[in-house]
C-alpha positions as CSV (number, residue, x, y, z in Angstrom):
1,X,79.0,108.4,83.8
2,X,79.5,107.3,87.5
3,X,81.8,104.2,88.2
4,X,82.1,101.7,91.2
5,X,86.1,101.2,90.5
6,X,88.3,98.2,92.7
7,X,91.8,98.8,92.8
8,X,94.6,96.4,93.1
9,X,92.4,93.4,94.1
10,X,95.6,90.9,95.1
11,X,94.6,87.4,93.8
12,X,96.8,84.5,93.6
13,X,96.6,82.0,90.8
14,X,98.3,79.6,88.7
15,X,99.1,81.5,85.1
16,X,101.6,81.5,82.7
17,X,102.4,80.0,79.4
18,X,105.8,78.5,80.7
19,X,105.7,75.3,83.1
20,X,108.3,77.4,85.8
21,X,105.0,80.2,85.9
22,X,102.8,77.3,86.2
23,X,103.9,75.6,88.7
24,X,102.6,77.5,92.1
25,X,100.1,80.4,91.9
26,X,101.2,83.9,91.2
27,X,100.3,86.9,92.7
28,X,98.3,89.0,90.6
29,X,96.6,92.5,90.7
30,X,93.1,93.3,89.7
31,X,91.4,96.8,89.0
32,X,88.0,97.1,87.7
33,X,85.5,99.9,86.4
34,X,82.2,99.6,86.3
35,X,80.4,102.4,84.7
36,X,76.8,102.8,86.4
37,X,74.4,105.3,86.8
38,X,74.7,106.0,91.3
39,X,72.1,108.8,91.2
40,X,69.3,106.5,92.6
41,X,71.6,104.7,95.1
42,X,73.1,108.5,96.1
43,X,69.7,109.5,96.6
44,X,68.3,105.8,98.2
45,X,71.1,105.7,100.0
46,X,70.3,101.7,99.7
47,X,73.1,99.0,98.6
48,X,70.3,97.3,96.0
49,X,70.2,100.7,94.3
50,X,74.5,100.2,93.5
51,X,77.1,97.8,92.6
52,X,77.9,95.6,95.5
53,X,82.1,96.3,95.2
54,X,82.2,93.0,98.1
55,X,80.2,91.0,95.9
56,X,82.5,91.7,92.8
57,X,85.3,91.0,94.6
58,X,84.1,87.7,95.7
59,X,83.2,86.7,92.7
60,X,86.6,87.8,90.7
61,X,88.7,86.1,94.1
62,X,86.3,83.0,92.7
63,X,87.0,82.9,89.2
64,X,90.7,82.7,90.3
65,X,90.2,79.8,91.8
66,X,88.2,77.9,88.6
67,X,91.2,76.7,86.8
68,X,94.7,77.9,85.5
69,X,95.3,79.8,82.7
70,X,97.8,80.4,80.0
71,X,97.3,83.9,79.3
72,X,96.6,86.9,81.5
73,X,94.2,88.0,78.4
74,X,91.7,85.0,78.9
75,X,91.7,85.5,82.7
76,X,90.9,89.3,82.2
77,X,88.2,88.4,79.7
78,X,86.5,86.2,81.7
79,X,86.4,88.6,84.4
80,X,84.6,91.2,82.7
81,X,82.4,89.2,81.1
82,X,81.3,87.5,84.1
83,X,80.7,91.3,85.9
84,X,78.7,92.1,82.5
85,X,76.5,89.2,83.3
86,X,76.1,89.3,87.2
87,X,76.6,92.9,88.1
88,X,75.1,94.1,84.9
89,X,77.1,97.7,84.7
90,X,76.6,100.1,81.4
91,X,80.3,98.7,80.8
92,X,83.6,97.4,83.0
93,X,87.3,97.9,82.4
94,X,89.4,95.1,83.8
95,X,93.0,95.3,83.9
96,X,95.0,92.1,85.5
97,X,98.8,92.9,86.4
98,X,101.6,90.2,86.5
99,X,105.2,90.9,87.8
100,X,107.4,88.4,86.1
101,X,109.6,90.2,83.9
102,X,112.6,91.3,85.3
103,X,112.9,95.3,84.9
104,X,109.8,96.2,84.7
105,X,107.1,97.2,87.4
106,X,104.3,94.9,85.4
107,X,103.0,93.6,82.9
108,X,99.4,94.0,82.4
109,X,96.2,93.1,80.1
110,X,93.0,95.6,79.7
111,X,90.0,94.7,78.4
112,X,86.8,96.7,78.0
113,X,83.3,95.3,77.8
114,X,80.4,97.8,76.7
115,X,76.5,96.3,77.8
């Protein structure tokens, strides 16, 4: 299966089941998958054919801005399930990154989301 994949998308936004993480946003990476068939856009050549990568981006940089959250799980969630409903891929993978404990590069949460 062909995939439309963003990497590292930096997002900024208040998360964090403590008051101290709550208190200003935090900076936050965001991959995504999206499995899709590309063969008609390959062959096309035309952006309605694809996923439009800007306009996921957009709309995850968006959902950032909604509300806070306690958990990186619930943002992650809502991510992919929003791209499952607008974007409409066979699937997504959506992993959110947050760098708040000390030794260690990240801490992360993946979720998957089948159509």
């Amino acid at each position: 299966m062909d995939a439309i994949i963003i990497r590292d998308l930096e997002i900024f936004c208040c998360v964090g089941v403590y008051d101290a993480e709550r208190e200003k946003p935090q900076r936050l990476l965001v991959s995504v998958e999206m499995a899709t068939d590309l063969s008609a856009a390959a062959v096309k050549d035309e952006l309605r054919w694809s996923i439009d990568y800007d306009a996921v981006c957009k709309c995850i940089e968006n959902i950032s801005k909604e509300r806070n959250w306690n958990l990186i799980e619930t943002l992650a969630v809502e991510i992919a399930e929003t791209i499952m409903r607008e974007f409409v891929p066979v699937s997504v993978t959506v992993e959110v990154r947050k760098f708040v404990i000390p030794k260690t590069a990240y801490v992360a949460a993946r979720v998957v989301r089948p159509q």
